[in-house]
N, C-alpha and C positions, 0 to 999 in steps of 0.2 A: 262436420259430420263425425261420428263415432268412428272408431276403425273399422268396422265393419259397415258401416254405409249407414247406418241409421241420422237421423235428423235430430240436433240438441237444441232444445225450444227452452229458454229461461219461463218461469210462469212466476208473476209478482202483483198483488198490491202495492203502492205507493201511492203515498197520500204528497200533497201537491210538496210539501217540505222535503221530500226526499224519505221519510220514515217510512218502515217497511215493520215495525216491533219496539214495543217495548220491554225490554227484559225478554222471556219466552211468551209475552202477549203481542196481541194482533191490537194497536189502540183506536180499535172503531168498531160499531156495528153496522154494515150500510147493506137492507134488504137486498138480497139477489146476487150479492157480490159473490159468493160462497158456493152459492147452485151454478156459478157458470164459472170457476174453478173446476169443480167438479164434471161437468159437462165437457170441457178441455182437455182435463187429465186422463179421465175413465177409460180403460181400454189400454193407456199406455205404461210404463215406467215411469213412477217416480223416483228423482234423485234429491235427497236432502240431507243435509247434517243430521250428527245426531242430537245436538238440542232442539232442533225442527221440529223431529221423531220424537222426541222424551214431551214436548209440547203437546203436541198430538197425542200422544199416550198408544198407539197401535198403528197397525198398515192398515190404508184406506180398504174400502170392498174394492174391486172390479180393477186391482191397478196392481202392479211388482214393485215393490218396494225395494231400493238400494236406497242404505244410510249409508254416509260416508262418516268417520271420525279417526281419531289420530290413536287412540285406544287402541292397543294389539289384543287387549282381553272382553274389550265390549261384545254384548250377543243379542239379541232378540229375538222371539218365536215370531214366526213369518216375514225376514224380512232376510236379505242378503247384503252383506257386511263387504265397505272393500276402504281402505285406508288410504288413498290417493285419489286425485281424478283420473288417470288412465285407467286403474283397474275395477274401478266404480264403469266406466263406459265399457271398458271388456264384459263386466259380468250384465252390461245393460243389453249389450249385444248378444247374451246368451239367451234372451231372454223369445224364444220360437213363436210365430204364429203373426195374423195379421191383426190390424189395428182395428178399433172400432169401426172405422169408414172403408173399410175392406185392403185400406193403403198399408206402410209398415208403422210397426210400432214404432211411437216416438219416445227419447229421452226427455221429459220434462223435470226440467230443474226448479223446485220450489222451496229453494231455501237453506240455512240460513244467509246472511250477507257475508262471508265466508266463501260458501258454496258459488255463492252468483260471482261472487269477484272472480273464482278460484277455474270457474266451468265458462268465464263471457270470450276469454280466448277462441274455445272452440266452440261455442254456440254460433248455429244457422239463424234462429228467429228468436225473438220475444215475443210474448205477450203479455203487456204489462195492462194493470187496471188501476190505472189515474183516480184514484180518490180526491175527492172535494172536499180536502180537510187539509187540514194541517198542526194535527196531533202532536203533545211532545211523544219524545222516545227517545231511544237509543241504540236502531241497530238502523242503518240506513243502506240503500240500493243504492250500489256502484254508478259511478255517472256515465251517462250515452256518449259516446261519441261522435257527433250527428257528421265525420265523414267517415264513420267506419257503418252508421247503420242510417237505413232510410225506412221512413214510415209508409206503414204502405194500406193502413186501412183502422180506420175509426169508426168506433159504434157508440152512442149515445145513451146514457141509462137514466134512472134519476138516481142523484148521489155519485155518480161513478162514470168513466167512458171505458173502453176497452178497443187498447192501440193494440195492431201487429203492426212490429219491425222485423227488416230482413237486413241481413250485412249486405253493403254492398260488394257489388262484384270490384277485383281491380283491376 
């Protein structure tokens, strides 16, 4: 959890090789993958690098955007800027009001593999989305450590499944 008590939720595509991008691309199209991203995220904070952000080219509708970058002079309109991950989750935790499902807002981490390495320490959950591919690339999602995390629930798509993991307890 954040310092402040919020929930940091990793949120990933990975295609069955471990790629997560190639260059600032995503190397798949797979219908529906994208709307339930979005359906995930909405409501809450995003946290992402700033090549994530420059990829994207703007802050999502419905969501607070923290970019993290190492850049002391980096800026962007609508988004809030923090240089480390503690102060990227301080300024997550500033962020007032309840979630979409009336619970708190959550920190969702979406990227780059930077970021996920850099935030899997203090992440509560994942939700990763298992692609049925195995695209080249070259930016790859950190590997699980199936006794640090347990799976706890699978959904079925065509093209794609969508796992949550929770850390377990010690």
């Amino acid at each position: 959890m954040t310092p402040g008590g919020r929930r940091v939720v990793l949120v990933a595509a990975v295609a069955e090789n471990g790629v997560i991008g190639d260059g600032p691309d995503i190397p798949w199209r797979v219908p529906g993958e994208q709307a339930t991203f979005k359906q995930l995220t909405l409501g809450h904070v995003l946290l992402m690098g700033r090549t994530t952000y420059e990829s994207i080219g703007r802050p999502l509708p419905g969501r607070t955007t923290v970019v993290l970058t190492r850049d002391p002079a980096w800026t962007a309109d609508g988004v809030l800027v923090a240089h480390d991950v503690d102060q990227a989750l301080v300024l997550a935790d500033g962020v007032a009001g309840p979630g979409p499902d009336g619970g708190e807002v959550e920190v969702m981490v979406a990227g780059g593999a930077q970021v996920y390495a850099a935030t899997m320490p203090v992440a509560d959950a994942q939700v990763l989305t298992e692609v049925r591919q195995s695209p080249p690339g070259d930016v790859h999602y950190p590997e699980i450590d199936r006794a640090v995390w347990h799976e706890v629930r699978r959904e079925a798509f065509d093209g794609f499944d969508r796992v949550w993991w929770t850390r377990r307890q010690p």
